[in-house]
C-alpha positions as a Markdown table, in Angstrom:
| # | Residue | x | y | z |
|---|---|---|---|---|
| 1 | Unk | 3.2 | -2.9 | 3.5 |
| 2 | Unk | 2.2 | -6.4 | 2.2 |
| 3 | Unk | 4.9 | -8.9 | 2.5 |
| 4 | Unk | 5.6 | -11.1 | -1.2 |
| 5 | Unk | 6.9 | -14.4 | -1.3 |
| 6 | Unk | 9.0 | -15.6 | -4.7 |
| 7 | Unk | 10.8 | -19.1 | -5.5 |
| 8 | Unk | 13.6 | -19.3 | -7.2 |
| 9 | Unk | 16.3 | -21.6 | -8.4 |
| 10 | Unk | 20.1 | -20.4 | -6.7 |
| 11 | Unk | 22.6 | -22.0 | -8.7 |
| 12 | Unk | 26.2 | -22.0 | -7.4 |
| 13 | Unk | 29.1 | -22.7 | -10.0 |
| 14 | Unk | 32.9 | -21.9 | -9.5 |
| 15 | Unk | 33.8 | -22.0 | -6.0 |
| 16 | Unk | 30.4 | -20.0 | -4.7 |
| 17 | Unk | 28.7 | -23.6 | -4.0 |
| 18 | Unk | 31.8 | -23.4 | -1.1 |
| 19 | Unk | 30.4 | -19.8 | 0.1 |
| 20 | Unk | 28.0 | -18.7 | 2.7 |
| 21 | Unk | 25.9 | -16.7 | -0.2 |
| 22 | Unk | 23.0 | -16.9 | 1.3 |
| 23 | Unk | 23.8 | -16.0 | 5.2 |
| 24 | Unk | 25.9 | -12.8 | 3.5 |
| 25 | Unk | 22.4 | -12.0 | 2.1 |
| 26 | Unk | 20.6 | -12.2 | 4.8 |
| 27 | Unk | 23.1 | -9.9 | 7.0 |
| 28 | Unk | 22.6 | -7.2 | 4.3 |
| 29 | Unk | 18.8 | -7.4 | 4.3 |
| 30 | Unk | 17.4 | -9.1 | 7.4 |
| 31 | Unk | 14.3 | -8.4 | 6.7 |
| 32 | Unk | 14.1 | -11.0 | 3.5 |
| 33 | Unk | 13.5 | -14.5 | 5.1 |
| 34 | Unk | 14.3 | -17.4 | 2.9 |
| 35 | Unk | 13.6 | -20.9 | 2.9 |
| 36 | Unk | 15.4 | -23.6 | 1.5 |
| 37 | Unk | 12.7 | -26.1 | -0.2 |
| 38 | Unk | 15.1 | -28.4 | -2.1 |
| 39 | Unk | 19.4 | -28.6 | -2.5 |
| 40 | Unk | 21.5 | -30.5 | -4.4 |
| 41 | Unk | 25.4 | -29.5 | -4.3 |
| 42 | Unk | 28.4 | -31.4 | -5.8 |
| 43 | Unk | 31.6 | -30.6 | -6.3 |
| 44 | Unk | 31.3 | -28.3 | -9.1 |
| 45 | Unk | 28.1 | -26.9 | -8.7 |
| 46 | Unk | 25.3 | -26.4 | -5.7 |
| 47 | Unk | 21.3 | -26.0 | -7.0 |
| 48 | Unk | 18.9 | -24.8 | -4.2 |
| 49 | Unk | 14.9 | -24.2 | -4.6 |
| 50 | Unk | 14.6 | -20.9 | -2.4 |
| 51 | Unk | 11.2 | -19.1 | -1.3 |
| 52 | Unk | 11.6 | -15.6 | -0.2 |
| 53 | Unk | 9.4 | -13.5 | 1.8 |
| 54 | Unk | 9.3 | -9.9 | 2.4 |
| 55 | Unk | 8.5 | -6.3 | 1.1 |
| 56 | Unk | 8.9 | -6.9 | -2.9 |
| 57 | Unk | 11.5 | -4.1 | -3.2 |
| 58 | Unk | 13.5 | -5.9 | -0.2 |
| 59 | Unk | 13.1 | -9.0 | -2.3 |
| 60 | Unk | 14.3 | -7.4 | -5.4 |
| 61 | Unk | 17.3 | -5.8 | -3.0 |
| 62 | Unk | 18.2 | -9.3 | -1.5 |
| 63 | Unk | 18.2 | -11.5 | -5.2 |
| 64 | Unk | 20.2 | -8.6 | -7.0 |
| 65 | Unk | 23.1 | -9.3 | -3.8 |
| 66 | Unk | 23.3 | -12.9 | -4.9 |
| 67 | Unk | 23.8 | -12.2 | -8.7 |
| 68 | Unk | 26.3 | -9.6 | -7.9 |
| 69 | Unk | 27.8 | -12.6 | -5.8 |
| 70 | Unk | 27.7 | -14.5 | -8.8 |
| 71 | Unk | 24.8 | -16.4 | -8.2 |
| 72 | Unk | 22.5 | -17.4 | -10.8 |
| 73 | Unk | 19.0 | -16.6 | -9.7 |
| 74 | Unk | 16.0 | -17.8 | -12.0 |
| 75 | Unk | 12.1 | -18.2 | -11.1 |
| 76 | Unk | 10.7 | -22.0 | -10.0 |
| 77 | Unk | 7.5 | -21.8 | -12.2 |
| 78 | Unk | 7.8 | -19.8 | -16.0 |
| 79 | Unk | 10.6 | -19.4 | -18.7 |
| 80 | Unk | 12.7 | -16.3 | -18.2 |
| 81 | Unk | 15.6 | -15.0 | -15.7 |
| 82 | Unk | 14.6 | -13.1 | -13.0 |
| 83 | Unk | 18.3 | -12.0 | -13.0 |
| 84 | Unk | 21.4 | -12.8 | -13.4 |
C-alpha cells in the first residue's frame, strides 16, 4: 500500500501541553511516523506543526487517538477541521 503524508496543527490546552500525547500515539500505531516541523508551548497552551506518514487509514487511526486525548488536530494548508 502507498504510504500518505498529512500536516497538521496539534494544539494542546488544559494540562495536555504537560502530556506525552504524541509518544502515547505512537505506541498505539507504530506504524504512523510523525515529524515535528515547528512547536511553540507555554504555560497554558503547546501548538506543534506535525507531518505524518503512513497508510492513510493508519493516519486517520493515529489523529482520531489525539482528539480523543483532547487534542485539537486541524490541517496546515485549507479552512476546515480535520477533527476534533
Amino acid at each position: 500500500m502507498a504510504k500518505s503524508t498529512r500536516k497538521c496543527w496539534l494544539t494542546f490546552e488544559g494540562g495536555r501541553q504537560n502530556e506525552p500525547c504524541l509518544w502515547k500515539m505512537s505506541r498505539t500505531y507504530p506504524d504512523v511516523m510523525f515529524d515535528i516541523r515547528q512547536a511553540s508551548v507555554q504555560k497554558d497552551i503547546g501548538i506543534m506543526a506535525v507531518l505524518f506518514t503512513g497508510e492513510e487509514k493508519e493516519i486517520d487511526g493515529a489523529l482520531e487517538y489525539l482528539v480523543k486525548a483532547g487534542v485539537k488536530v486541524d490541517p496546515v494548508e485549507g479552512g476546515s477541521n480535520v477533527a476534533g
